[in-house]
N, C-alpha and C positions, 0 to 999 in steps of 0.2 A: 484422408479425413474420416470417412465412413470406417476404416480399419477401425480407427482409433477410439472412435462412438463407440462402435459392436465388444470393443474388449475393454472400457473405462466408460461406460455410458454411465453406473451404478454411483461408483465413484466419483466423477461430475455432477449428476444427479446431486450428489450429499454435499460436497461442496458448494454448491450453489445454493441450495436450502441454507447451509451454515453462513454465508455472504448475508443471502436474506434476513436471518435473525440477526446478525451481529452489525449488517445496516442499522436496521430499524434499531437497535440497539442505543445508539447517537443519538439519535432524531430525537428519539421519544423523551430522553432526557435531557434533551436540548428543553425540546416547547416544555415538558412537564416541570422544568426545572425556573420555568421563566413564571409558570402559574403556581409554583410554590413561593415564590415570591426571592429566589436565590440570586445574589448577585451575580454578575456574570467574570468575575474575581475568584466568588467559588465557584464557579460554576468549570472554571478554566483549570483549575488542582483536579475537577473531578473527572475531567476529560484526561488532563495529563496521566493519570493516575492508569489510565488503560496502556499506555506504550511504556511506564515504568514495568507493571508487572508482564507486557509482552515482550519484552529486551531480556525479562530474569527470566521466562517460560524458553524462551529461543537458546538461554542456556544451562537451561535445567534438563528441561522436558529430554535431553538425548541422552542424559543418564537414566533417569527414569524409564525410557522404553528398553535400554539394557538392562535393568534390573531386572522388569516385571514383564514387559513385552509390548506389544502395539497394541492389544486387543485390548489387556488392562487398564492401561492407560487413557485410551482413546472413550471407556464406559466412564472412567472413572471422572475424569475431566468435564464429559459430556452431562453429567449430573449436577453436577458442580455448576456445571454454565444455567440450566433451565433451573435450579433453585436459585441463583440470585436474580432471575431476573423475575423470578414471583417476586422475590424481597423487596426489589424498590420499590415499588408503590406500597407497599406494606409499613418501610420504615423511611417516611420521607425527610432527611437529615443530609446535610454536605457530607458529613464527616461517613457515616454510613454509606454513603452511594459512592464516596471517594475509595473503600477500603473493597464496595463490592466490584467497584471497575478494574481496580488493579486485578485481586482474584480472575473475574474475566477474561482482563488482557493474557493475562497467566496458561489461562486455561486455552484460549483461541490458539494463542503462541502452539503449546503442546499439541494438539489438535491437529493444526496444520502442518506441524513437522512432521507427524504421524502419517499423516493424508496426503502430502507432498511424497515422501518416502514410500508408497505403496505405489501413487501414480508412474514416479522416476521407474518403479520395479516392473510396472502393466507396460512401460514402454520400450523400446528398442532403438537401435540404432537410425532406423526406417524411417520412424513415425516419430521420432522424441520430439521433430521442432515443430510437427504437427500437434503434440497432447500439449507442449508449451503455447499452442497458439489459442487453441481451445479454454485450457486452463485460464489464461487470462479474461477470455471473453464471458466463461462463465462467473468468474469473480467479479468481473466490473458488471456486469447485467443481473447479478442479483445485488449487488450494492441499489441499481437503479431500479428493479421490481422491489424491491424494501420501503422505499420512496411511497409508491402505490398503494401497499399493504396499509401503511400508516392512515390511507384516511376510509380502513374499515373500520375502528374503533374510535372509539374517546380517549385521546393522553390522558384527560383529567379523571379517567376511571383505572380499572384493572383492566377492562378485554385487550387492549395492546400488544401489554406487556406480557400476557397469556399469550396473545396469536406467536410472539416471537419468542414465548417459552414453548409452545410445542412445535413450530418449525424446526427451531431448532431440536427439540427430542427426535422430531420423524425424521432431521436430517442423517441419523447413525446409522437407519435401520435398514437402505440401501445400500451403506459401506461395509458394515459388517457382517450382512447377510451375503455377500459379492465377493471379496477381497480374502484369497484363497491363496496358497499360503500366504503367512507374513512373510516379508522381505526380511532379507540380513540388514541390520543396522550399523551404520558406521558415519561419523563426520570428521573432517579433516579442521584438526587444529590451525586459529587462524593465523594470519602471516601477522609480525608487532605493526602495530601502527607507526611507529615512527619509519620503519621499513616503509611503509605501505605510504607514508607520504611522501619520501623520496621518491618512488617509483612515480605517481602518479599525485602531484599536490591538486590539480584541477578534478581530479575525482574525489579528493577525499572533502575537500572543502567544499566541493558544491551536493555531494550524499550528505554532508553535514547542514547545510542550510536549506537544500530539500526537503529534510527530512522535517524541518518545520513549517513550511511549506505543506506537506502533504497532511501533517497533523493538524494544520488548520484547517486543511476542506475536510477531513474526515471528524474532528472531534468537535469542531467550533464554528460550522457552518449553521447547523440548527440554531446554537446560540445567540449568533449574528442575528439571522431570519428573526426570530422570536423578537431580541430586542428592534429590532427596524420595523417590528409592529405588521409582518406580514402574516397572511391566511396560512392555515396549515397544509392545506392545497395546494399555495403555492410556495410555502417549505419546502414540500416533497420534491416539486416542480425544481427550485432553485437548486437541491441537494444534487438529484438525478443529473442534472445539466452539467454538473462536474464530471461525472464518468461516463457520458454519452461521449464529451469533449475527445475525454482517451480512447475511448475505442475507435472513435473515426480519425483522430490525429496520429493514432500513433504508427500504421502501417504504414501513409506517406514520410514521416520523419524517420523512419526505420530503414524504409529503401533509401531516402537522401545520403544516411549517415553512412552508407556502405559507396558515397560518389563523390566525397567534399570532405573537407579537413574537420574532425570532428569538434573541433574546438570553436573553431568558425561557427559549427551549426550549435553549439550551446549556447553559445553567445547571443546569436540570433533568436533561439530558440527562447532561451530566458528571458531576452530583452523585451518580444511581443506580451509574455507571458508577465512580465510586468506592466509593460503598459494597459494591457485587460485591467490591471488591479488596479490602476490609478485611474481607468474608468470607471470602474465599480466602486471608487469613494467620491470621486466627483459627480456619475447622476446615477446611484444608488438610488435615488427618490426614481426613477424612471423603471417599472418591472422588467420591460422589455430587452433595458441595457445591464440589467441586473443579472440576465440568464444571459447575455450573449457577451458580458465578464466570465461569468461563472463558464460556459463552455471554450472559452480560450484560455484561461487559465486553467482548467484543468488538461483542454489538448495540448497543453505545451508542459506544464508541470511532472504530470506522468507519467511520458515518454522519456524525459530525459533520466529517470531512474533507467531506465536500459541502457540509456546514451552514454549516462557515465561511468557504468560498468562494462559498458563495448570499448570506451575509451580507456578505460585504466587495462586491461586485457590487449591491450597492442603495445604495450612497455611490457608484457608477461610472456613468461616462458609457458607452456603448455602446464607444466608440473607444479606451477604457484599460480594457478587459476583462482581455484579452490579453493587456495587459501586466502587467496586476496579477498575473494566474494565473503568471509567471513567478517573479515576486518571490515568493510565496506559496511554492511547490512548492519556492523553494532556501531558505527559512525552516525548511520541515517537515524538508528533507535534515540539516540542521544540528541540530535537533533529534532527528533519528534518528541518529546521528553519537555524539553526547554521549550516547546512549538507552542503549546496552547496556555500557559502561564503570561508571557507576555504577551500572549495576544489580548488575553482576559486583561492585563495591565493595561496597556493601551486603549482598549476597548471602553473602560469606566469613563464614567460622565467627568473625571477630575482630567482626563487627560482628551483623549481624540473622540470617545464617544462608540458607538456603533461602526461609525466609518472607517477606526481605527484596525477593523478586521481587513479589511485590502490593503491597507497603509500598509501593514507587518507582510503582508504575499511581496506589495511591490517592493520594498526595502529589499526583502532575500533574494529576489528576482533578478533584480536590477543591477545587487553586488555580486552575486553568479556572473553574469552578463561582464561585467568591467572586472572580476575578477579573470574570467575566460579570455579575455582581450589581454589583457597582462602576459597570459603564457604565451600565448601566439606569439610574444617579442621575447619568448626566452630558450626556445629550442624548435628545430625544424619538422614542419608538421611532415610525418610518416602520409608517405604515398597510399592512395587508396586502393592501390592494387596489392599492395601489406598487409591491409589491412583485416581483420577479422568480423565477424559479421553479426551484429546486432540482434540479440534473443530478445522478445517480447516479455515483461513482466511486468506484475504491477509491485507497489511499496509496500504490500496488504500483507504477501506472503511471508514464508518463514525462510532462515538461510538457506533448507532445505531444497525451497525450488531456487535459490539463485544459483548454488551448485550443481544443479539440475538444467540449468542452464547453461551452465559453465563445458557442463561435458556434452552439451549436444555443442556448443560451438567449436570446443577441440576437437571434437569426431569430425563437422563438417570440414574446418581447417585441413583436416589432415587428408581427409578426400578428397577437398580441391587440390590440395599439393602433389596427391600419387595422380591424380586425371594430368594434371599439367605435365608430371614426371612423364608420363606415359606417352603423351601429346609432343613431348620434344623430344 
């Protein structure tokens, strides 16, 4: 772990600043969006509008670094992000905040494949599911320091939206001061989706209703808060409580999934993960059970992004990892896409209300869950001694680290097999 600090501490460092800003990012126009007086209908295209343009950056941005480089790319994106987030408060309009999140998403997208693709390069064989453990931690702990930041300033002013304009600027200035040469760039075209459902239907359908899932804790949490008329205090509070959930859930469910039929544990896993949500709309009036929804839904919702990419990779040959992970990741984007639209539907006063934001968690939850149960009755669960082992990631990243994970678990794979070779 210390290797890993000493040769990617820089690197982390900027990562986790960029978490920081593009946390606070949500929030701010969660609460600022509820004191401009926007419904939470717009308020749900505005949110959506970040996983549209982060789905087209995650397939853009890898020609772009071919053309120009990493370094260009990575300035040019990086300016791009700190002037729009002067612009919102400047131009306070749906339709305007809606076209600067997409941009954003866009830019985040490129960003991180950039920054992913330097880490994959600082690492080795040694340390990779070490910088993957790290990586993660850092991402979800500045999502949760973003939380904090938010009640230095006034939403209803500029300093906010400034502190996470220039987080985000100093975040560069350790990466690209650090980050010696660039890496070669290259991504593996992905496997067809309809391939990719044969192989695996319980991965691709449960990345698919994940992925709205995760787009309502990240884009329409704030929103929620706001409308349920809570402190901004304890916005922050309720926000954070989602990613504190994954970081302490996710290393027990990670070793589980390498001892028990992984289907079994999605199932399970899903299932409590709904039931959180169906606590969280019947004593939502209670704060207490409010944050202790919010941290089992997210310890259960987060980890099964790993889960079900550990699971689709034990139907896989070593050589369509890679490309499965591609397919996978624009599945989830699609699902996040559609995530905050309907929730903002449901959410309006004509239909569920405010409450309607756990309503839409427990429905994906629930159909994960009794979708999971279905396969169990349709083909023989693979022994866990078959089985491959479980890389830590969150939903945040770009395809970049899920292939980045991909090869640290064929490397491990193929280590356990030559130790065993060796052993008999």
């Amino acid at each position: 772990m210390l290797q890993v600090l000493s040769s990617a501490w820089a690197l982390l460092l900027g990562m986790g600043m960029l978490m920081i800003g593009n946390g606070m990012q949500g929030t701010i126009l969660g609460v600022r969006g509820a004191m401009e007086g926007f419904s939470t209908l717009q308020m749900s295209f505005v949110m959506s509008a970040y996983f549209v343009g982060f789905l087209g950056g995650s397939r853009l941005a890898p020609e772009m670094i071919r053309r120009v480089g990493h370094v260009r790319v990575f300035a040019a994106l990086a300016s791009l992000i700190s002037a729009v987030m002067i612009l919102y408060p400047a131009v306070a309009n749906p339709i305007a905040w809606m076209l600067g999140r997409a941009l954003i998403g866009f830019c985040f997208s490129g960003v991180y494949v950039t920054a992913e693709s330097w880490l994959n390069n600082a690492s080795d064989n040694a340390n990779r599911g070490k910088a993957l453990s790290l990586y993660m931690i850092v991402q979800t702990m500045g999502i949760v320091a973003a939380q904090a930041l938010m009640l230095v300033g006034d939403p209803a002013g500029y300093e906010t939206f400034v502190i996470a304009s220039v987080v985000i600027s100093v975040s560069f200035a350790p990466i690209l001061l650090s980050i010696s040469p660039t890496p070669a760039f290259d991504t593996t075209k992905p496997m067809s989706l309809r391939e990719l459902m044969n192989v695996s239907p319980l991965g691709c359908v449960g990345m698919f209703l994940l992925g709205g899932v995760f787009s309502a804790q990240f884009g329409m949490s704030a929103v929620y808060a706001a409308e349920a008329g809570l402190t901004l205090s304890q916005i922050s509070i309720f926000i954070a409580t989602f990613y504190i959930g994954a970081i302490v859930l996710q290393y027990p469910l990670g070793w589980m999934s390498d001892w028990m039929d992984r289907r079994v544990l999605v199932l399970v896993v899903s299932a409590l993960g709904g039931g959180a949500a169906l606590m969280g709309m019947m004593m939502g009036g209670s704060y207490s059970f409010l944050l202790l929804a919010a941290f089992f839904i997210g310890g259960m919702s987060n980890p099964l992004y790993s889960l079900l990419i550990a699971h689709t990779n034990d139907y896989l040959e070593h050589d369509d990892m890679a490309a499965a992970s591609g397919g996978l990741v624009f599945i989830n984007g699609l699902g996040a896409i559609a995530g905050p639209v309907i929730t903002g539907w449901i959410m309006s006063d004509a239909v569920f209300g405010p409450s309607g934001y756990f309503l839409f968690m427990a429905v994906l939850l629930i159909a994960l869950a009794v979708y999971a149960l279905y396969r169990t009755t349709q083909r023989a669960a693979i022994p866990a001694d078959e089985t491959g082992i479980m890389s830590p990631m969150t939903p945040s990243g770009s395809p970049v680290v899920v292939e980045f994970a991909q090869e640290y678990a064929i490397e491990t794979e193929i280590e356990e097999q030559e130790a065993a070779s060796e052993a008999g």
